[in-house]
VOVOPA-573795 format. One record per residue (C-alpha): residue number from 1; x, y, z; residue in three letters. Coordinates in Angstrom, 3 decimals. Each point is the difference from the previous one (the first is absolute). Layout:
BEGIN
n|east|north|up|res
NUM|X|Y|Z|ALA
...
END
This chain:
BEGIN
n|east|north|up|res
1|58.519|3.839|-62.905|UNK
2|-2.958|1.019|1.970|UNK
3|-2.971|-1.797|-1.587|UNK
4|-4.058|-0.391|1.674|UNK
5|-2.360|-2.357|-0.619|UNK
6|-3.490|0.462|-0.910|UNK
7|-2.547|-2.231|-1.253|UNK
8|0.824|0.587|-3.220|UNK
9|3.719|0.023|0.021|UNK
10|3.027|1.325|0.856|UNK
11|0.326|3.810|0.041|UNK
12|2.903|1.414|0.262|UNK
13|-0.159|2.783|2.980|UNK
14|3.353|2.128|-1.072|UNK
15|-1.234|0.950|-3.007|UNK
16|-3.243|1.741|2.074|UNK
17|2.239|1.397|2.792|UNK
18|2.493|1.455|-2.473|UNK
19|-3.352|1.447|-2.129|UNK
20|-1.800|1.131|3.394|UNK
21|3.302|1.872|0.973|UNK
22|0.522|1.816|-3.666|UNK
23|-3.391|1.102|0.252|UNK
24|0.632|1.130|3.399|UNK
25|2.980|2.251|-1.170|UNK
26|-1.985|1.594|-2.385|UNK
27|-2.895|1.146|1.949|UNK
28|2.401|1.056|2.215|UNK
29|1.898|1.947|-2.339|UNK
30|-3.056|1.549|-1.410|UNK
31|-1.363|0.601|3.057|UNK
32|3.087|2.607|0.629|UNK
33|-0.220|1.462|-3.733|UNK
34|-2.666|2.415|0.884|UNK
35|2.391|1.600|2.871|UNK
36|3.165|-0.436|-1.482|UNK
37|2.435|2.031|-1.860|UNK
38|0.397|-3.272|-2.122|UNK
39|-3.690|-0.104|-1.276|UNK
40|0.511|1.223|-3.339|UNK
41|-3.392|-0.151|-1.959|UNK
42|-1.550|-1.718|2.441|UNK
43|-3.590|1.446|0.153|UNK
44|-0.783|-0.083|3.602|UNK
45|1.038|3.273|1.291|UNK
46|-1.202|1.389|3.514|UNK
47|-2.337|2.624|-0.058|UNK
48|1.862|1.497|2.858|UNK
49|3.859|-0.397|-1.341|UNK
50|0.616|-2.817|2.902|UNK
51|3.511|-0.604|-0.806|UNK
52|2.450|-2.536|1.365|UNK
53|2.889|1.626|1.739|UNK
54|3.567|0.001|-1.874|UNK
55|1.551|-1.868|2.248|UNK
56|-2.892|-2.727|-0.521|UNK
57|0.018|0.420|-3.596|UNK
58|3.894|-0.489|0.437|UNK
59|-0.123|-3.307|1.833|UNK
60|-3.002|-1.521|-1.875|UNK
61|1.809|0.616|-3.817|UNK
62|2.860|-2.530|0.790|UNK
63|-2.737|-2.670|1.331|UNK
64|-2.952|0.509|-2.631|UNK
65|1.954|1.241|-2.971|UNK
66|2.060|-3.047|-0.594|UNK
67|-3.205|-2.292|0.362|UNK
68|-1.836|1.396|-3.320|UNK
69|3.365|-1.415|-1.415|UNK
70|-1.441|-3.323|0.473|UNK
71|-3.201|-0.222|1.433|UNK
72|-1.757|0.257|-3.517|UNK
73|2.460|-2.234|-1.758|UNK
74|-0.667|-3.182|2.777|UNK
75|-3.894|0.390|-1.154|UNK
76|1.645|-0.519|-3.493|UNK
77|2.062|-2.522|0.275|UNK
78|-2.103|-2.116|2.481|UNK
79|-2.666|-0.001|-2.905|UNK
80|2.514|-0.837|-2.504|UNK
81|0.848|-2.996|2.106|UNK
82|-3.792|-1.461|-0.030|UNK
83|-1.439|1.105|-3.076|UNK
84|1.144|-2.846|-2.511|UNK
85|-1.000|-2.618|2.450|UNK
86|-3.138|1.633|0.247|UNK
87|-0.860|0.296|-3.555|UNK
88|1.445|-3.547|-0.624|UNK
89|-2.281|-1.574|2.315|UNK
90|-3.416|2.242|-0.824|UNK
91|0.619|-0.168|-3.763|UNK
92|-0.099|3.937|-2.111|UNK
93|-3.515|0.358|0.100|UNK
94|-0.251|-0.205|3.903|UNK
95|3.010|1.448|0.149|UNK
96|-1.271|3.448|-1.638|UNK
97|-3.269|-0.367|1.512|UNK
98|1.137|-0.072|3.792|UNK
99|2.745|2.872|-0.729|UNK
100|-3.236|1.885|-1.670|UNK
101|-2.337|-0.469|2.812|UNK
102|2.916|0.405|3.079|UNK
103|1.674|2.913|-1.347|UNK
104|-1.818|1.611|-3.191|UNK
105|-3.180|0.354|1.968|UNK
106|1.400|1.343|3.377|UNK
107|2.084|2.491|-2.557|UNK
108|-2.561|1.199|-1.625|UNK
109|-2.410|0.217|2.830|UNK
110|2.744|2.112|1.457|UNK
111|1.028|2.224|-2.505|UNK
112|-4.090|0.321|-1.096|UNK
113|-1.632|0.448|2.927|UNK
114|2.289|0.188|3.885|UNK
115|3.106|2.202|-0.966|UNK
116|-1.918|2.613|-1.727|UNK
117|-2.548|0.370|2.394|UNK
118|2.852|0.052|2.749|UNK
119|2.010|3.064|-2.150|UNK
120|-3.184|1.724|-0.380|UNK
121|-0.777|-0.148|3.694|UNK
122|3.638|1.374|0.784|UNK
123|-0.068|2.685|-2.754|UNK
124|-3.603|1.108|1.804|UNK
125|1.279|0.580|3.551|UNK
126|3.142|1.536|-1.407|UNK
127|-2.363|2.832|-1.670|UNK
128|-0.317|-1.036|-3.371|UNK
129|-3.392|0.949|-2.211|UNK
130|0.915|-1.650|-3.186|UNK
131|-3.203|-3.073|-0.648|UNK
132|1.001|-3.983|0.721|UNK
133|0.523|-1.064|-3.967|UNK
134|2.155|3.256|-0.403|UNK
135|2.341|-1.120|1.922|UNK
136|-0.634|-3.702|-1.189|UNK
137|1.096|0.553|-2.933|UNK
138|2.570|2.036|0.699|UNK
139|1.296|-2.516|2.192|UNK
140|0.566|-2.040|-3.574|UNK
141|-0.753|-3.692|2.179|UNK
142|2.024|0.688|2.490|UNK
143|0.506|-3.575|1.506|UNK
144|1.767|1.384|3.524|UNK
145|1.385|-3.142|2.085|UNK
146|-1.485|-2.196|-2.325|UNK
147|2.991|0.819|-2.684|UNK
148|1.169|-3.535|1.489|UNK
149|-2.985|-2.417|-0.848|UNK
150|-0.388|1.624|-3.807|UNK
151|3.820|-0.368|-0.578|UNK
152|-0.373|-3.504|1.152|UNK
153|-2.828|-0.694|-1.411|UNK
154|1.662|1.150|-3.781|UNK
155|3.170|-2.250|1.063|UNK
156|-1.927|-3.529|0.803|UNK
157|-2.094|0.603|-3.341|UNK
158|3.743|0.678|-1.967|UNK
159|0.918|-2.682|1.345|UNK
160|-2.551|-2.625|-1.214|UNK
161|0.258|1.938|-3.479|UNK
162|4.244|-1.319|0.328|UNK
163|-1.090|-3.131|1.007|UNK
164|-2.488|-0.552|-3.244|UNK
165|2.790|1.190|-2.345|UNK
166|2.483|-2.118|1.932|UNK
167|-2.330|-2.913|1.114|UNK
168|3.806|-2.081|0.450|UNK
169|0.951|-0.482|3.591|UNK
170|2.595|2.116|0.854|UNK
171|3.019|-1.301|1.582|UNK
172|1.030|0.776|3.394|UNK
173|2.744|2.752|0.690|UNK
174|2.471|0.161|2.177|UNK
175|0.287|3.218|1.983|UNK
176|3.704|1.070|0.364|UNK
177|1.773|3.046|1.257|UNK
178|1.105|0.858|-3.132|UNK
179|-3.895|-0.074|-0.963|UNK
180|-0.847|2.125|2.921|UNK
181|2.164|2.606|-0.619|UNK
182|-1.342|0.038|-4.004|UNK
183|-3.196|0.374|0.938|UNK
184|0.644|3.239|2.812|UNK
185|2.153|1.079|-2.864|UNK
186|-2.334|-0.117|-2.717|UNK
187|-3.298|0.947|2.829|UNK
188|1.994|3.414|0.739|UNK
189|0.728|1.012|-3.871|UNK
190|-3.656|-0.936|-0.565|UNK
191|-1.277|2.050|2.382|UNK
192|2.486|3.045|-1.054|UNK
193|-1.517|-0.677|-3.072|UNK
194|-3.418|-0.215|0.218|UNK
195|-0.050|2.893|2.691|UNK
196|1.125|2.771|-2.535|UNK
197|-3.366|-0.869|-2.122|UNK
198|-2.245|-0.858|3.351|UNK
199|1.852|2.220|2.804|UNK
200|-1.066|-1.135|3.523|UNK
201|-3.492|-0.169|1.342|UNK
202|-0.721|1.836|-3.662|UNK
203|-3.785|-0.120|-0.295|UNK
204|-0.671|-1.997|-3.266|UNK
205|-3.085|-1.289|-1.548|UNK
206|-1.213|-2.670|2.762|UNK
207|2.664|0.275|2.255|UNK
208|2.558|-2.821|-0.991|UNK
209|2.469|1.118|1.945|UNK
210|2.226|-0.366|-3.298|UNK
211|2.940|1.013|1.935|UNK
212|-0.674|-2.804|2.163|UNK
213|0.465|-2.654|-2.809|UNK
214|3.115|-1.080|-0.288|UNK
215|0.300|-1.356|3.491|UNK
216|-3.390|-1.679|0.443|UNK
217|0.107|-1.108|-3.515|UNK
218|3.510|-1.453|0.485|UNK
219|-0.535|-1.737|3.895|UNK
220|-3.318|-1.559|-1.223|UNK
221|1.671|-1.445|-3.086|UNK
222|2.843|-1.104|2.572|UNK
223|-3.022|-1.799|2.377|UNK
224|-1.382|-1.852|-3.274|UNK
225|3.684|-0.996|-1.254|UNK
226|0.374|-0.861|3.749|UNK
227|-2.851|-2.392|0.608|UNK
228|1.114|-2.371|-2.582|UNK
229|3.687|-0.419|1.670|UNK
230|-2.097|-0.290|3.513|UNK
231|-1.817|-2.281|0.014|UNK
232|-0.612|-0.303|3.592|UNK
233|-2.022|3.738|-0.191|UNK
234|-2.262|-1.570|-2.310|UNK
235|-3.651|0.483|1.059|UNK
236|-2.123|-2.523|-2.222|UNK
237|-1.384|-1.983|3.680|UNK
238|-0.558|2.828|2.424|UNK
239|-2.872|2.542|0.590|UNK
240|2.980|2.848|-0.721|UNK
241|-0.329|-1.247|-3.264|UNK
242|-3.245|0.411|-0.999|UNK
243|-0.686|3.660|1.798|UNK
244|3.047|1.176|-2.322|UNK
END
């Protein structure tokens, strides 16, 4: 286990590479959206068509596509894994307060103020004439990249509300095969499921990403089943800790 010390304590240094790397990926990935025959509704488009070649587009689907299989889930699960030591150790109040400050006011500072102004700017130089709260509102909050930090923002909160109707301590789980294969079985009927109401990248009122659910949902509640059977990824004495 690769573990640094700082003055405070230990932190451990694969959890950062393995976050520094996922993030990585998906700048990357989105980098290559806006020339791509993948990029869907992506809204940066050229003004002058640049498009990758085919045989680019053909070699980069095998290598990027399979990564938004699991880049988004890791973020998941990795905060699954450190949020009940987290809220353990700070208490509900602090708890709440911190995931209010470091997420709800970068969100809505975000959706508010940055991504509109950045749409507007686009929809300008692309030729449009319709005024800046037109298309605001039109836009119904649209919370771009930021989907992430209000989805997981809406998880750690459920998950104090279980933990005040439940206050017990759970008991640790073993993770089996058998388990494992219940869960991808049950993820992939969710997500049949839930994507005939909420199709993919369907624009819905603050951009959920409802189709997205029954993944994250199920690989963060994995990480917090997780962290009680491991307790060697438990956080309560290192810096890690407290940032998450």
């Amino acid at each position: 286990m690769d573990v640094s010390t700082t003055g405070q304590g230990t932190r451990r240094a694969y959890l950062d590479r393995l976050k520094v790397e996922l993030i990585t990926i998906i700048i990357v990935g989105h980098a290559l959206l806006g020339y791509s025959g993948y990029r869907g509704s992506w809204p940066y488009q050229p003004i002058r068509k640049v498009r990758l070649a085919p045989v680019t587009d053909l070699l980069l689907g095998p290598v990027l596509l399979p990564m938004t299989l699991f880049a988004m889930g890791l973020f998941f699960l990795i905060s699954g894994l450190l949020t009940p030591d987290s809220l353990a150790r700070k208490g509900t109040r602090v708890f709440v307060r911190d995931r209010l400050l470091r997420l709800g006011i970068p969100f809505v500072v975000w959706v508010l103020l940055l991504w509109p102004a950045v749409i507007y700017v686009m929809y300008l130089l692309t030729g449009g004439h319709e005024s800046y709260w037109t298309l605001f509102v039109r836009g119904r909050l649209d919370t771009g990249p930021m989907w992430f930090v209000e989805v997981l923002l809406i998880y750690s909160l459920g998950y104090v509300l279980w933990r005040r109707l439940w206050p017990g301590e759970p008991e640790p789980a073993r993770l089996t095969g058998r388990t494992l294969v219940l869960l991808g079985t049950g993820v992939a009927a969710g997500t049949y499921l839930v994507r005939i109401v909420f199709p993919f990248q369907e624009s819905e009122l603050a951009h959920l990403n409802l189709w997205q659910w029954p993944p994250a949902l199920t690989v963060a509640a994995l990480g917090v089943v997780l962290s009680y059977a491991l307790g060697w990824l438990l956080v309560s004495r290192t810096p890690l800790g407290r940032i998450l």
